[in-house]
C-alpha positions as CSV (number, residue, x, y, z in Angstrom):
1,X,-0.8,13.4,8.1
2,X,-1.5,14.1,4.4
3,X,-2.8,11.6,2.2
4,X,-3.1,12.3,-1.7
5,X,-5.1,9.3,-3.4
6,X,-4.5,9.2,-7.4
7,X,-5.7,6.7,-9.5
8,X,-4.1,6.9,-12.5
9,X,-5.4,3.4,-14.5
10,X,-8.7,2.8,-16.0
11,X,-9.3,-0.8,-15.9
12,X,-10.6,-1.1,-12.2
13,X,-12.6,1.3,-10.1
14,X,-11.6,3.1,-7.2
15,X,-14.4,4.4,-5.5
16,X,-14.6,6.9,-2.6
17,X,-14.8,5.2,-0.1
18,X,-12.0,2.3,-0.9
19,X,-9.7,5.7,-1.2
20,X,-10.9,6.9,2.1
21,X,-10.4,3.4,3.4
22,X,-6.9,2.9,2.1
23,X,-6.2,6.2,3.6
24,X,-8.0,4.8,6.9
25,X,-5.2,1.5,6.2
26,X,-2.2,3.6,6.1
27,X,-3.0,6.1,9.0
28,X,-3.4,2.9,11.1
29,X,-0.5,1.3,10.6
30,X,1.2,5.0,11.7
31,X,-1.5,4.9,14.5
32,X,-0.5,1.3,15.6
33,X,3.5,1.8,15.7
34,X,2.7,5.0,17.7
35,X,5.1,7.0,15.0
36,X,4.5,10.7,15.2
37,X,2.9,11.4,11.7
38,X,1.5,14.8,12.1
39,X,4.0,16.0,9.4
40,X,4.0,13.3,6.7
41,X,2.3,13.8,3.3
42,X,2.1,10.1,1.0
43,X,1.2,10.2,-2.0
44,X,-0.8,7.0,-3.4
45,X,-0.6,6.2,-7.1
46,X,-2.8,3.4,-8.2
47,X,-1.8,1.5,-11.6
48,X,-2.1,-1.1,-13.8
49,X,0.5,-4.0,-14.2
50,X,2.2,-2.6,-16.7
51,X,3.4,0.7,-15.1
52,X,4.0,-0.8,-11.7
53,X,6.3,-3.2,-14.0
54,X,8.3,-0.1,-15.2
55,X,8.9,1.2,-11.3
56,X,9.3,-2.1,-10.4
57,X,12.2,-2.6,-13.2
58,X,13.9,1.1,-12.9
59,X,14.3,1.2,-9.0
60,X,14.3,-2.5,-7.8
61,X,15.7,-3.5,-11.4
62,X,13.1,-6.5,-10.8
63,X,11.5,-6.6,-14.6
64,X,8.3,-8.3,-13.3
65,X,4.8,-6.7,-12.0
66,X,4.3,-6.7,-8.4
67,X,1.0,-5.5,-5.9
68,X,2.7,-2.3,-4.1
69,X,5.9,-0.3,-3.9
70,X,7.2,2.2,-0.9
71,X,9.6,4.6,-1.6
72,X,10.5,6.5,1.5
73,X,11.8,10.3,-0.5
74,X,11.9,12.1,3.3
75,X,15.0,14.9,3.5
76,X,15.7,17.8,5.6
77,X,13.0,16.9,8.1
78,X,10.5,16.6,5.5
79,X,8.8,13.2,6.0
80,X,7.4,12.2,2.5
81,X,6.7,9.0,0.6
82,X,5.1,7.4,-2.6
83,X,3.2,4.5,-2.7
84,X,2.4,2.9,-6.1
85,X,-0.4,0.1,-5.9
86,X,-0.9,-2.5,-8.7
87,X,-5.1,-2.5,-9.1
88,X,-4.8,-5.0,-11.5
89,X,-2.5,-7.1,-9.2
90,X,-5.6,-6.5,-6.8
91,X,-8.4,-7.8,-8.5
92,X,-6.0,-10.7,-9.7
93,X,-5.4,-11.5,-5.8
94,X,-9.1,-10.9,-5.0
95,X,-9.8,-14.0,-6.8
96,X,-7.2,-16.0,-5.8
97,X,-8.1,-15.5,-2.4
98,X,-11.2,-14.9,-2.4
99,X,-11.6,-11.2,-1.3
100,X,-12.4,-8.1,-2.9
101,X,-10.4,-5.7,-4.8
102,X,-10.9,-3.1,-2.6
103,X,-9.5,-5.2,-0.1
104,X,-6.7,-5.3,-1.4
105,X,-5.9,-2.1,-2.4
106,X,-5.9,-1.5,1.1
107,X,-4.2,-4.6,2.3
108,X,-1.8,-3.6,0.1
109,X,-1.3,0.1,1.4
110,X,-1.5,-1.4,5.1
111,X,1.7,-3.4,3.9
112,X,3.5,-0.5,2.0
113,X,3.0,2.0,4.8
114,X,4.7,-0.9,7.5
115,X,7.7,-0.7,4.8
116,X,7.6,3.0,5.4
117,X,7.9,2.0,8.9
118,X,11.0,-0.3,8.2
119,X,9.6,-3.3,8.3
120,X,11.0,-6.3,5.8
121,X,9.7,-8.6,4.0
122,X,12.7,-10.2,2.4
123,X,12.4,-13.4,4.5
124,X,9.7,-15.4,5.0
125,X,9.6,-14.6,8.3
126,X,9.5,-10.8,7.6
127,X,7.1,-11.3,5.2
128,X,4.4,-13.1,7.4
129,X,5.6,-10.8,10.1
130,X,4.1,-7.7,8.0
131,X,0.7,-9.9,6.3
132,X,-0.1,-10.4,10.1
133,X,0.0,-7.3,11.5
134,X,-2.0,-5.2,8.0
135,X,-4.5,-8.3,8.6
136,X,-5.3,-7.5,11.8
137,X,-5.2,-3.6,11.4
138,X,-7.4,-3.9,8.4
139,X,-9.9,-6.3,10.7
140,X,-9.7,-3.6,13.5
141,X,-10.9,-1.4,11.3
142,X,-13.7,-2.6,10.0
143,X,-12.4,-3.3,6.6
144,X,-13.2,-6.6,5.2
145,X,-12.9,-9.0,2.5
């Protein structure tokens, strides 16, 4: 598995080791569901609000700011995917609840990567499915709050 870390906003840091840990969050969840990832390359973008808004808008035409987005762009036995992660949505959250932005970031590439996967969170149900099983990868691994 390939894992290409960008961050591509200025506003909050990124530093080596959240990337490595995000990339640690995401390999995990492939680990977990036992899913052959040998051959899969994801490319992580990190942004601010405002560009996350503008995917957000043009491919889920939701014209709102959100924390993470999966797109799944595999063809022709080619497994590849994007993920594009909010930072500022991150440090937002980190208050809220009480974590750290790092945290985060990596909760929210956990979650992306289980989309990859095909989970759902369009129901409540779904949704609290996914939060449970990234909290408990992310505590597996070491990666705290």
């Amino acid at each position: 598995m390939k894992i290409i870390i960008r961050n591509l906003q200025k506003k909050t840091p990124v530093s080596r080791l959240t990337r490595r840990n995000i990339a640690r969050a995401i390999q995990g969840v492939f680990a977990s569901a036992q899913q052959r990832a040998k051959n899969y390359e994801i490319n992580v973008c990190i942004f601010d609000d405002s560009k996350i808004r503008k995917l957000n808008k043009k491919f889920l035409n939701k014209d709102r700011s959100t924390d993470v987005l999966a797109f799944d762009l595999s063809s022709g036995g080619k497994s590849l995917a994007d993920i594009a992660i909010s930072a500022e949505t991150a440090v937002l959250n980190s208050r809220l609840y009480r974590s750290s932005a790092a945290y985060e970031l990596c909760l929210y590439s956990a979650h992306a990567a289980l989309h990859l996967l095909g989970y759902n969170d369009a129901t409540k149900n779904g949704f609290k499915k996914m939060e449970s099983i990234a909290l408990r990868l992310l505590s597996r691994l070491k990666i705290k709050p």
